[in-house]
PDB file of N, CA, C and O in Angstrom:
ATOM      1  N   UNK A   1      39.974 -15.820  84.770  1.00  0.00           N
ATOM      2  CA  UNK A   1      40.678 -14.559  84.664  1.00  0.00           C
ATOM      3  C   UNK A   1      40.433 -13.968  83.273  1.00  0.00           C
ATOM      4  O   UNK A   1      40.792 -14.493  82.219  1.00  0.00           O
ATOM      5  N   UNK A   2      39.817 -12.883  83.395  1.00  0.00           N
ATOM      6  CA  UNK A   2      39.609 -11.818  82.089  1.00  0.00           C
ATOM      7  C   UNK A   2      41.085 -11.776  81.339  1.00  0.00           C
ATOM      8  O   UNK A   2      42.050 -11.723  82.101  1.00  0.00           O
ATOM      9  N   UNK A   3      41.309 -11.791  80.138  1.00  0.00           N
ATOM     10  CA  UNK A   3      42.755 -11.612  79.143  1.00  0.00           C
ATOM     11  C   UNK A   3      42.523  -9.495  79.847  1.00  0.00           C
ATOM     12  O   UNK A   3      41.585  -8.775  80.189  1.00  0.00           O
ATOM     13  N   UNK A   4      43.877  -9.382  79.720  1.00  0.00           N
ATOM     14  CA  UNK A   4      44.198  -8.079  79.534  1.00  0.00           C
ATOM     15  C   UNK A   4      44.581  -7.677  78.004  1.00  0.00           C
ATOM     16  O   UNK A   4      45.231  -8.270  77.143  1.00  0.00           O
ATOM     17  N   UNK A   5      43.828  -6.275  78.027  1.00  0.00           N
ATOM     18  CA  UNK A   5      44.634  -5.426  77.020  1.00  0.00           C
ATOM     19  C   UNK A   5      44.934  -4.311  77.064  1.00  0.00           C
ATOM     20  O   UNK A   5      44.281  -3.673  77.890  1.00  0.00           O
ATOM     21  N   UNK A   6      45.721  -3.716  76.477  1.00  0.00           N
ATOM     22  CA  UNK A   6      46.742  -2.594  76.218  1.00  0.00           C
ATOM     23  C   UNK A   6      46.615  -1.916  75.651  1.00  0.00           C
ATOM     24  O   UNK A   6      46.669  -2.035  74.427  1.00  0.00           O
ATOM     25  N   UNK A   7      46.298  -0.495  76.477  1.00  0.00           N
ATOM     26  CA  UNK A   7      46.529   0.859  75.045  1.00  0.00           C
ATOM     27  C   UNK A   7      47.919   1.078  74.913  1.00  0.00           C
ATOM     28  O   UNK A   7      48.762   1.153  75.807  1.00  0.00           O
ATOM     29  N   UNK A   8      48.101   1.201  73.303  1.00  0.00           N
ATOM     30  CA  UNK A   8      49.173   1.860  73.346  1.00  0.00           C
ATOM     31  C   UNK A   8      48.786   3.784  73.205  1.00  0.00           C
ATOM     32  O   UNK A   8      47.748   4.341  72.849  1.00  0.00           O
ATOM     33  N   UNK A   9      49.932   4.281  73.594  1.00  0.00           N
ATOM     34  CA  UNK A   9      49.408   5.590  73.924  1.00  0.00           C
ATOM     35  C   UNK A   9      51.070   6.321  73.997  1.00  0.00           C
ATOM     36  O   UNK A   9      52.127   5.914  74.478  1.00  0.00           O
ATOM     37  N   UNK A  10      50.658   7.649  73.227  1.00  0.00           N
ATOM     38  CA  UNK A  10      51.560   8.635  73.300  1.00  0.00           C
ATOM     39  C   UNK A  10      51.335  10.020  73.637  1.00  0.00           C
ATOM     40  O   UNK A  10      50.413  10.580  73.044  1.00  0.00           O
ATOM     41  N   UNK A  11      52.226  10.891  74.754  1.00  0.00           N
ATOM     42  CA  UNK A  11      51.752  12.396  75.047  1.00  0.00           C
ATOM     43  C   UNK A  11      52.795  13.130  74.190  1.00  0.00           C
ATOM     44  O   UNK A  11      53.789  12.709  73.598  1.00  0.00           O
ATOM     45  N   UNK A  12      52.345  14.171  74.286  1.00  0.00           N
ATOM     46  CA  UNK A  12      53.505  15.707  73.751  1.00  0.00           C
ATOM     47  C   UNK A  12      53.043  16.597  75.388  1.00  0.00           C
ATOM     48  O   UNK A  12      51.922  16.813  75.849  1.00  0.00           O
ATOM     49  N   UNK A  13      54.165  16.885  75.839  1.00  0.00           N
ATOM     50  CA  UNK A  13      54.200  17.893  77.029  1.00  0.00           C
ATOM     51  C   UNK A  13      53.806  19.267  76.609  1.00  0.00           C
ATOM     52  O   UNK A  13      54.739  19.491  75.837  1.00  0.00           O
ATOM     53  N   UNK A  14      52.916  20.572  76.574  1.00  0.00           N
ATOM     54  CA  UNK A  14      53.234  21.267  75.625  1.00  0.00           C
ATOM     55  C   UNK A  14      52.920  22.357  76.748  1.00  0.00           C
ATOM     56  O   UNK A  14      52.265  22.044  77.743  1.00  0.00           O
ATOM     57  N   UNK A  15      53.475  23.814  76.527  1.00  0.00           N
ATOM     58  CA  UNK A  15      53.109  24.991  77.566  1.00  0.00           C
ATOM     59  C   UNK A  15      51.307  25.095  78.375  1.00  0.00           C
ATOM     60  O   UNK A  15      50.896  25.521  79.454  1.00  0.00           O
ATOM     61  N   UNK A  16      50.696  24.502  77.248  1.00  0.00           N
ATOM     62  CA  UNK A  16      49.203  24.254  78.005  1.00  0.00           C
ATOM     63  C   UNK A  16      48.782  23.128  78.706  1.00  0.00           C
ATOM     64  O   UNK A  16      47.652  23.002  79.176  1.00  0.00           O
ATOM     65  N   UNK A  17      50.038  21.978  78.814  1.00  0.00           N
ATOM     66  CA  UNK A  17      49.389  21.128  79.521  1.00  0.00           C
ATOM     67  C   UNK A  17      49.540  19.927  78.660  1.00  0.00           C
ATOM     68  O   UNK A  17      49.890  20.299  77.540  1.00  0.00           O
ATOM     69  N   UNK A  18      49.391  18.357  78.746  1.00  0.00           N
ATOM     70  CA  UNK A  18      49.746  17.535  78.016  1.00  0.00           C
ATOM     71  C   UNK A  18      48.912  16.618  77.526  1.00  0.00           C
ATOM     72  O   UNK A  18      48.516  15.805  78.361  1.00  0.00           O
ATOM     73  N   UNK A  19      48.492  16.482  76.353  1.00  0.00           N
ATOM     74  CA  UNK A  19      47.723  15.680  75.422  1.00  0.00           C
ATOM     75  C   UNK A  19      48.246  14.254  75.668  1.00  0.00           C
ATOM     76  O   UNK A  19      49.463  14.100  75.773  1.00  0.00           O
ATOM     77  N   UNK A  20      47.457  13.255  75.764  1.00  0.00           N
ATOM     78  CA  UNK A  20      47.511  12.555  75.300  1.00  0.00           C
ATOM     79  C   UNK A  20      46.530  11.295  73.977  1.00  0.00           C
ATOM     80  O   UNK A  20      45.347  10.973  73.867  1.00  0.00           O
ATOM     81  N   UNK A  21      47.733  10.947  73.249  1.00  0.00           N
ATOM     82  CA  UNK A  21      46.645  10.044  72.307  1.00  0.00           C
ATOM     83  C   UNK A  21      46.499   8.724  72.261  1.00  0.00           C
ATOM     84  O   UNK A  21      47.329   8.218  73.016  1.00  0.00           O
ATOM     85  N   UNK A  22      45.693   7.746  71.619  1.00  0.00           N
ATOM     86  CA  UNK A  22      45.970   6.459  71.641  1.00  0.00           C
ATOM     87  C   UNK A  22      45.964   5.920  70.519  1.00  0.00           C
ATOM     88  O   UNK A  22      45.098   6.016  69.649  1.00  0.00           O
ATOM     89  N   UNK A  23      46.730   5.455  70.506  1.00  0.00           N
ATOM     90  CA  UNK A  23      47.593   4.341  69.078  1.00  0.00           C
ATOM     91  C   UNK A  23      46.988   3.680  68.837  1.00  0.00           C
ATOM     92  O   UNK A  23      46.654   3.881  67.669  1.00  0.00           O
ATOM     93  N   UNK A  24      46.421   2.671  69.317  1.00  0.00           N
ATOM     94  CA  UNK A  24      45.629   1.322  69.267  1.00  0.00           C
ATOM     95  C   UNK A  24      45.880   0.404  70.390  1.00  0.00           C
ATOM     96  O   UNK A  24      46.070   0.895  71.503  1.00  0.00           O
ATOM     97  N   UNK A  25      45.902  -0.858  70.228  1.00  0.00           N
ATOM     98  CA  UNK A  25      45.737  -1.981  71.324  1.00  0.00           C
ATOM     99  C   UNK A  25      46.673  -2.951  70.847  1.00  0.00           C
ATOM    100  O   UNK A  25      46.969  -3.262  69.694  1.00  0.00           O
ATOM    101  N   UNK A  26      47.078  -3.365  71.938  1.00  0.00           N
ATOM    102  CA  UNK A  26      48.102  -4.959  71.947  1.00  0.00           C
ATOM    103  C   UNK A  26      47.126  -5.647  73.159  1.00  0.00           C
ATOM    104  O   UNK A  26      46.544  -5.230  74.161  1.00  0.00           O
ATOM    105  N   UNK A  27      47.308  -7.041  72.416  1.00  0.00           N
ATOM    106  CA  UNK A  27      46.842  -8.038  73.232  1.00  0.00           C
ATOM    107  C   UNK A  27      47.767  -8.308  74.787  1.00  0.00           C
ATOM    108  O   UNK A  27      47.366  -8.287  75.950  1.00  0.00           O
ATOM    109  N   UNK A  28      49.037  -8.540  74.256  1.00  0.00           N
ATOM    110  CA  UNK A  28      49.634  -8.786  75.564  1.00  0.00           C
ATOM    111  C   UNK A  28      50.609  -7.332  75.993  1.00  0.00           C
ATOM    112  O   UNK A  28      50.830  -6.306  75.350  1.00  0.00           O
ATOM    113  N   UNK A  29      50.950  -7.671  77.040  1.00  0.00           N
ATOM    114  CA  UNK A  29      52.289  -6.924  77.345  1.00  0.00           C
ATOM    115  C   UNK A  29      53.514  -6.647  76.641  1.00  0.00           C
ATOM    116  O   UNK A  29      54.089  -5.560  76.694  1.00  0.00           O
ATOM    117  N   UNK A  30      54.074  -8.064  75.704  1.00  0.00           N
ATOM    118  CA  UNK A  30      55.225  -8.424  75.303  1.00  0.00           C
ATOM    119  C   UNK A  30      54.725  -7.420  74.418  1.00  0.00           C
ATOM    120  O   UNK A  30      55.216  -6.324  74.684  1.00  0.00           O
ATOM    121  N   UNK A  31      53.682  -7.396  73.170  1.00  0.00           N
ATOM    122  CA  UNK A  31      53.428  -6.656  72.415  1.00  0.00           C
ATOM    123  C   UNK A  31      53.436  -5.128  72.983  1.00  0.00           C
ATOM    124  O   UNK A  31      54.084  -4.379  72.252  1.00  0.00           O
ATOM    125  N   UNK A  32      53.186  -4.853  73.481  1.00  0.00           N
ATOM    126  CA  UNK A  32      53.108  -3.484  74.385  1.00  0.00           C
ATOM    127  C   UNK A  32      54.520  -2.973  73.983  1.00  0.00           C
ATOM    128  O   UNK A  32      54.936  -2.153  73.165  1.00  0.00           O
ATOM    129  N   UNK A  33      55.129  -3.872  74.981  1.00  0.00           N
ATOM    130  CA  UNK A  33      56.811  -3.071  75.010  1.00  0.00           C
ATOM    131  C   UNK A  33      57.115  -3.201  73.500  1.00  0.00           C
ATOM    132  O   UNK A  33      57.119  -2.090  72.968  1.00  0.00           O
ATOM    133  N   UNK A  34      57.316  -4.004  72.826  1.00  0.00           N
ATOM    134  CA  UNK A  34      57.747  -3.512  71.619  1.00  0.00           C
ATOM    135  C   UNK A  34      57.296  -2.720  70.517  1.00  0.00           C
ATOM    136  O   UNK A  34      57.758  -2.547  69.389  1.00  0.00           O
ATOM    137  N   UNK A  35      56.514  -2.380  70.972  1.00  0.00           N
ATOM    138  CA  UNK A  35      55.723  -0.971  70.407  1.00  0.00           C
ATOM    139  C   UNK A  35      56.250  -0.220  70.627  1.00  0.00           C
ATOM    140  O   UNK A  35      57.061   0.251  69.829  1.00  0.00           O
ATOM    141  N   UNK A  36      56.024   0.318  71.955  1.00  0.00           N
ATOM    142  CA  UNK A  36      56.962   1.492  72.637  1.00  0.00           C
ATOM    143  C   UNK A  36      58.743   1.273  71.769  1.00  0.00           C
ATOM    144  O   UNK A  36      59.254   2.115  71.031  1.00  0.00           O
ATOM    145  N   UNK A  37      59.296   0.065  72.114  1.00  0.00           N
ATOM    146  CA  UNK A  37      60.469  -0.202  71.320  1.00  0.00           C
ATOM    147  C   UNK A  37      60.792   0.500  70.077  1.00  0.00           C
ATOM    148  O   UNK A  37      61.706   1.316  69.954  1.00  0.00           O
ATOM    149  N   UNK A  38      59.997   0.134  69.184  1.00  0.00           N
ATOM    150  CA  UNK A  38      59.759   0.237  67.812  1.00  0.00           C
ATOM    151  C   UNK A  38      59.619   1.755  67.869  1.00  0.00           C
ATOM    152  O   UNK A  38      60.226   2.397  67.012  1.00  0.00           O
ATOM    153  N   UNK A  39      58.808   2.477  68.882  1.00  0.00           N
ATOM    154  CA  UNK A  39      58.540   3.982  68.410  1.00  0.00           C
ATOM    155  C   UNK A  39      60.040   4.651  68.513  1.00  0.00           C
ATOM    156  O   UNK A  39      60.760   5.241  67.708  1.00  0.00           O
ATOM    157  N   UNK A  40      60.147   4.319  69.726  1.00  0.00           N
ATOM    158  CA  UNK A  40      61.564   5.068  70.296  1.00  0.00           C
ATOM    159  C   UNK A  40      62.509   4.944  69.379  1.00  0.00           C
ATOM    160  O   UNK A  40      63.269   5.905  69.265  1.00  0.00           O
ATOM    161  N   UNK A  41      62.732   3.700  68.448  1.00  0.00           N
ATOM    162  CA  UNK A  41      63.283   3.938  67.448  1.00  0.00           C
ATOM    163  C   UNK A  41      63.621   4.737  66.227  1.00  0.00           C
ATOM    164  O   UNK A  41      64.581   5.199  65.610  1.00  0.00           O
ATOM    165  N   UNK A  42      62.121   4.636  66.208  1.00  0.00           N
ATOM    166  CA  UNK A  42      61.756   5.427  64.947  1.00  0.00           C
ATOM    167  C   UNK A  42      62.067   7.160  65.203  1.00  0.00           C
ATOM    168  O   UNK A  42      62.664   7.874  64.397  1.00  0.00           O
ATOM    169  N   UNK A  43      61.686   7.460  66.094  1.00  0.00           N
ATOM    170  CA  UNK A  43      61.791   8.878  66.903  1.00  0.00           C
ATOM    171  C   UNK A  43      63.592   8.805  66.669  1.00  0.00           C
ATOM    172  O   UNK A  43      63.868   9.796  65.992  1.00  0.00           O
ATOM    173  N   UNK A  44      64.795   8.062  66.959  1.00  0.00           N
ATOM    174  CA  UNK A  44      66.024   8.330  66.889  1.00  0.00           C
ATOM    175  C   UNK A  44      66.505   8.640  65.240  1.00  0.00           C
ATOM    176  O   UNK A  44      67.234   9.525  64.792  1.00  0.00           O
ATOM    177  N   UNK A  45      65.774   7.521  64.553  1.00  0.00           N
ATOM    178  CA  UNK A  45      66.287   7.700  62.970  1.00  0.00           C
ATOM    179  C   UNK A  45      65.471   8.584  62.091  1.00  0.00           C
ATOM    180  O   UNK A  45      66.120   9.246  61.282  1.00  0.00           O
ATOM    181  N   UNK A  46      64.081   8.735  62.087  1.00  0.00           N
ATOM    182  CA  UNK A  46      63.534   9.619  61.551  1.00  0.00           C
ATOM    183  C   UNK A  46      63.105  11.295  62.010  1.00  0.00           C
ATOM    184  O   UNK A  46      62.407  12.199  61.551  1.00  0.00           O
ATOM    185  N   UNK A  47      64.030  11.053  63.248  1.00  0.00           N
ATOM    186  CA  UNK A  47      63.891  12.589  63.722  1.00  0.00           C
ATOM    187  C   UNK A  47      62.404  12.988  64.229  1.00  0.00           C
ATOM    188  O   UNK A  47      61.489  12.166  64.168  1.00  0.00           O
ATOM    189  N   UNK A  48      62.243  14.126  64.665  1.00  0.00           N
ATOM    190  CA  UNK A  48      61.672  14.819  65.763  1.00  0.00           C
ATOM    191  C   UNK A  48      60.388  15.281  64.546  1.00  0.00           C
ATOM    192  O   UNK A  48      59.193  15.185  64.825  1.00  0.00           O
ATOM    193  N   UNK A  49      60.727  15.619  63.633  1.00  0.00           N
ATOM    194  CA  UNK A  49      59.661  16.033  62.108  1.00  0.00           C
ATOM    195  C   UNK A  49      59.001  15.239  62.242  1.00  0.00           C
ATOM    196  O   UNK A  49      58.005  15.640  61.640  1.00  0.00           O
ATOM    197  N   UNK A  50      58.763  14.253  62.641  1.00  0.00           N
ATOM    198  CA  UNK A  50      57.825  12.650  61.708  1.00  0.00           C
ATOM    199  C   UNK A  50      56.622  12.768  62.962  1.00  0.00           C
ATOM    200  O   UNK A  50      55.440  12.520  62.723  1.00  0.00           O
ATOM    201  N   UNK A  51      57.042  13.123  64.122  1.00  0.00           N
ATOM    202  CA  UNK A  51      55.739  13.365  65.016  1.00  0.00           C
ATOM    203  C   UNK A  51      55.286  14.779  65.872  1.00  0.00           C
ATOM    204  O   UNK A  51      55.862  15.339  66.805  1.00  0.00           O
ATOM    205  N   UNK A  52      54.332  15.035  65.343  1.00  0.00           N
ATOM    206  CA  UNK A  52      53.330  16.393  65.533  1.00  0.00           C
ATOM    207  C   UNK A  52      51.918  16.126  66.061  1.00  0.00           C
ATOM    208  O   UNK A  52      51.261  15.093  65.934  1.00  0.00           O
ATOM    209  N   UNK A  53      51.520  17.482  66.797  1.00  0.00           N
ATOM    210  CA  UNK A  53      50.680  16.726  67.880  1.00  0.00           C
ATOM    211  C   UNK A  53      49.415  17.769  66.880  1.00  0.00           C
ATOM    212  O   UNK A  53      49.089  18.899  67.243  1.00  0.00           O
ATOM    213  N   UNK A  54      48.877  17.112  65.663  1.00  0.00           N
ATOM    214  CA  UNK A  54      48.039  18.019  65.270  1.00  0.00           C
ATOM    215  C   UNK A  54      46.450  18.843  65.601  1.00  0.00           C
ATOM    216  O   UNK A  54      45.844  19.544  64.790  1.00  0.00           O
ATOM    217  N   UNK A  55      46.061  18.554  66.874  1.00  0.00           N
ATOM    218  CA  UNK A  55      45.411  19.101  68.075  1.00  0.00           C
ATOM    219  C   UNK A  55      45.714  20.231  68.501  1.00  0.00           C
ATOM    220  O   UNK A  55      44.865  21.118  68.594  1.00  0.00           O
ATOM    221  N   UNK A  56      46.979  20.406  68.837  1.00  0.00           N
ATOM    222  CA  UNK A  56      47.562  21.405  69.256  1.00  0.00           C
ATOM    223  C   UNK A  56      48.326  22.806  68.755  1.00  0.00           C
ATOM    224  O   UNK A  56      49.274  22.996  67.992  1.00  0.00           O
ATOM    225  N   UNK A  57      47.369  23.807  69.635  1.00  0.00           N
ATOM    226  CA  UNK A  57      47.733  25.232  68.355  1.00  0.00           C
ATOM    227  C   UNK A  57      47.999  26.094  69.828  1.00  0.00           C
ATOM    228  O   UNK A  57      47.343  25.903  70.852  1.00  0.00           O
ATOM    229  N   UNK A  58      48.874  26.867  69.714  1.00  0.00           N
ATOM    230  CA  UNK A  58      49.384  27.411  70.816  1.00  0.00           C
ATOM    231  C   UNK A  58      49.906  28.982  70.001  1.00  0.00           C
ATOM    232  O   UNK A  58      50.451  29.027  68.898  1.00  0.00           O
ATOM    233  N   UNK A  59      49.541  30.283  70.948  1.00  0.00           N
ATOM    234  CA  UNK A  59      49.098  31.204  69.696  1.00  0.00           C
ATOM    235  C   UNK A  59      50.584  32.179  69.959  1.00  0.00           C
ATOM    236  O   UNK A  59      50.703  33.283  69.428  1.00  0.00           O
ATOM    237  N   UNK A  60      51.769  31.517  70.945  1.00  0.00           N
ATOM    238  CA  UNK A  60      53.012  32.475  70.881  1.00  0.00           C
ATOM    239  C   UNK A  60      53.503  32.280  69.367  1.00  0.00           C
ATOM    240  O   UNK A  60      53.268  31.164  68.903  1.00  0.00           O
ATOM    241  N   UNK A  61      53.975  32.950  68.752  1.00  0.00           N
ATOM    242  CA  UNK A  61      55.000  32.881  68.109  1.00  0.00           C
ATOM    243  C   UNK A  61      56.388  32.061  67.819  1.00  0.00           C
ATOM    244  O   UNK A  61      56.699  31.360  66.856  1.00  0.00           O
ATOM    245  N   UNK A  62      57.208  32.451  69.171  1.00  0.00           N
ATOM    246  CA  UNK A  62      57.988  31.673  69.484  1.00  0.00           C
ATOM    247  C   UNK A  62      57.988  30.521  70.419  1.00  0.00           C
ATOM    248  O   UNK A  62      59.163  30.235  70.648  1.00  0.00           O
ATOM    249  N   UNK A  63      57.147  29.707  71.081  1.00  0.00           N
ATOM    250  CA  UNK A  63      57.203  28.896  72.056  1.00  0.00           C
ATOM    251  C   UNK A  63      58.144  27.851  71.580  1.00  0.00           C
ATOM    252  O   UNK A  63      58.359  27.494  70.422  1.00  0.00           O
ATOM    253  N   UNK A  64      58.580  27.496  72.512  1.00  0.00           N
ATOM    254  CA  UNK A  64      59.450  26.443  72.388  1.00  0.00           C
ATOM    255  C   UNK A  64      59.069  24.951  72.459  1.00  0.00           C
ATOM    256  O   UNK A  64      59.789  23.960  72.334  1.00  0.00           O
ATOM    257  N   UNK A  65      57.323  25.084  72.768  1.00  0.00           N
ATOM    258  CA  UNK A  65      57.255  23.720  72.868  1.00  0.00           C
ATOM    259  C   UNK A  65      55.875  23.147  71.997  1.00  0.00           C
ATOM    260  O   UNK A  65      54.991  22.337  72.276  1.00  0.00           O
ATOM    261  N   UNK A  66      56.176  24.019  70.772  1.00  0.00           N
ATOM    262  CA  UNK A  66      55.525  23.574  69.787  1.00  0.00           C
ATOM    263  C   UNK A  66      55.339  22.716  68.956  1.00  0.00           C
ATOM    264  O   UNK A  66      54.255  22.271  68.579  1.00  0.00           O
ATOM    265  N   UNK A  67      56.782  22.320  68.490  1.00  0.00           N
ATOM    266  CA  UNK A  67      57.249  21.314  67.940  1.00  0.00           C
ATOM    267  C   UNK A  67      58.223  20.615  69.414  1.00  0.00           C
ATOM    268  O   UNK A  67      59.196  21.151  69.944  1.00  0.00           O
ATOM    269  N   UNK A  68      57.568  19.277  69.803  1.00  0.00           N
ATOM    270  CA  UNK A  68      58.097  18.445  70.724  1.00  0.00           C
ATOM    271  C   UNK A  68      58.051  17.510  70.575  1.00  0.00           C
ATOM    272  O   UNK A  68      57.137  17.103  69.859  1.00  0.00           O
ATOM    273  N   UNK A  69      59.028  16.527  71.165  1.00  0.00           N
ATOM    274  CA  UNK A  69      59.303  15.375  71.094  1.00  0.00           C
ATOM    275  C   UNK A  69      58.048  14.337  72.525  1.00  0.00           C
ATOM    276  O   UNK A  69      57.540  14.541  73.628  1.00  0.00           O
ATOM    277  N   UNK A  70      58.127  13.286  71.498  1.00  0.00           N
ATOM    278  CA  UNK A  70      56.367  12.567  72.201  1.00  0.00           C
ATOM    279  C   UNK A  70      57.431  11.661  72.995  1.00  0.00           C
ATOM    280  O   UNK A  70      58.580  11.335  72.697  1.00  0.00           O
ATOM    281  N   UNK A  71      56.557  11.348  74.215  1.00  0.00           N
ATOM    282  CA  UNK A  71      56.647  10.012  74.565  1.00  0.00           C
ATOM    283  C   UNK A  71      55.570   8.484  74.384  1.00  0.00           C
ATOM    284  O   UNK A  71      54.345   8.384  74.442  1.00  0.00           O
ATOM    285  N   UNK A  72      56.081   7.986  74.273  1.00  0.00           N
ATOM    286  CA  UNK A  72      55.585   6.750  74.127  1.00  0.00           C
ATOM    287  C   UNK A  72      55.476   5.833  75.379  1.00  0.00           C
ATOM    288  O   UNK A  72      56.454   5.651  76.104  1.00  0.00           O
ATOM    289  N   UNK A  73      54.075   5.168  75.657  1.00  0.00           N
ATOM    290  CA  UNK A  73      54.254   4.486  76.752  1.00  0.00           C
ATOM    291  C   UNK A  73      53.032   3.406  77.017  1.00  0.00           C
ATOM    292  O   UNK A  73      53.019   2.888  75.901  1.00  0.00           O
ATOM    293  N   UNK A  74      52.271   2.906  77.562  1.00  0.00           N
ATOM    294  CA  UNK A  74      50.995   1.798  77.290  1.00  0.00           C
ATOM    295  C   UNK A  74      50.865   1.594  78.386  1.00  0.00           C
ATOM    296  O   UNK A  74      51.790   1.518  79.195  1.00  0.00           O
ATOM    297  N   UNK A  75      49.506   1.444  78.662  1.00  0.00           N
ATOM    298  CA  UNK A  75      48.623   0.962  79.618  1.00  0.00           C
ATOM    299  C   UNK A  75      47.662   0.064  79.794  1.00  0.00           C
ATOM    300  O   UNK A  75      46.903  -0.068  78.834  1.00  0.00           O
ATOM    301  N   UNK A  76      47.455  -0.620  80.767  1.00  0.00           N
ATOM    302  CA  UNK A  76      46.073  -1.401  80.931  1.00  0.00           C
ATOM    303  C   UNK A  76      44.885  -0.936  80.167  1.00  0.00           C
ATOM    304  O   UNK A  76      44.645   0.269  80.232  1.00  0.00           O
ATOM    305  N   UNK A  77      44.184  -1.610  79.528  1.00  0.00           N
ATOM    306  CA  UNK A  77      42.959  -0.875  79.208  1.00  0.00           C
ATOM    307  C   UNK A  77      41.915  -1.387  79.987  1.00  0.00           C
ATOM    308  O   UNK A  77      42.031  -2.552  80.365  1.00  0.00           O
ATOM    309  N   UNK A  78      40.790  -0.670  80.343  1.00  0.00           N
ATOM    310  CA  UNK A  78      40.298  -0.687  81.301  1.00  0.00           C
ATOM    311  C   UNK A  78      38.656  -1.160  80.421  1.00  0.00           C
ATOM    312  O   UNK A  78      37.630  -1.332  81.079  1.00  0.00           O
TER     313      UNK A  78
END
C-alpha cells in the first residue's frame, strides 16, 4: 500500500467564483486535521485582516466579498 498524502488547502468564495490555494503537505491525516485546527484558530484570534486572497482583484468598489473570510480544509493528494 502506497503512504498517503495531504494537501493542505484553503479557498476565499469571492463574487467571481472561488480560488483555491495550497498550503503545503502533511504526511498523515492526524496532521491534516490539525492544521485545519490550528488555522481555524488563528482566523478566531487574529481576525479576518491576517488572511487575503492576494490573486484576487475584483473592480466594484463596494463588493462585499473582497475582503473574506477563507476556509480551510485538506485533501488526498493525488
Amino acid at each position: 500500500m502506497e503512504p498517503r498524502n495531504y494537501e493542505l488547502i484553503y479557498e476565499f468564495v469571492h463574487c467571481k467564483g472561488t480560488s483555491t490555494h495550497v498550503a503545503g503537505f502533511a504526511e498523515t491525516e492526524i496532521e491534516a486535521r490539525e492544521w485545519v485546527r490550528r488555522q481555524h484558530e488563528r482566523l478566531h484570534t487574529e481576525g479576518k485582516s491576517e488572511f487575503r486572497d492576494e490573486g484576487f482583484e475584483c473592480p466594484a468598489t463596494l463588493c462585499p466579498l473582497k475582503v473574506c473570510l477563507p476556509s480551510f480544509s485538506f485533501r488526498e493528494a493525488r
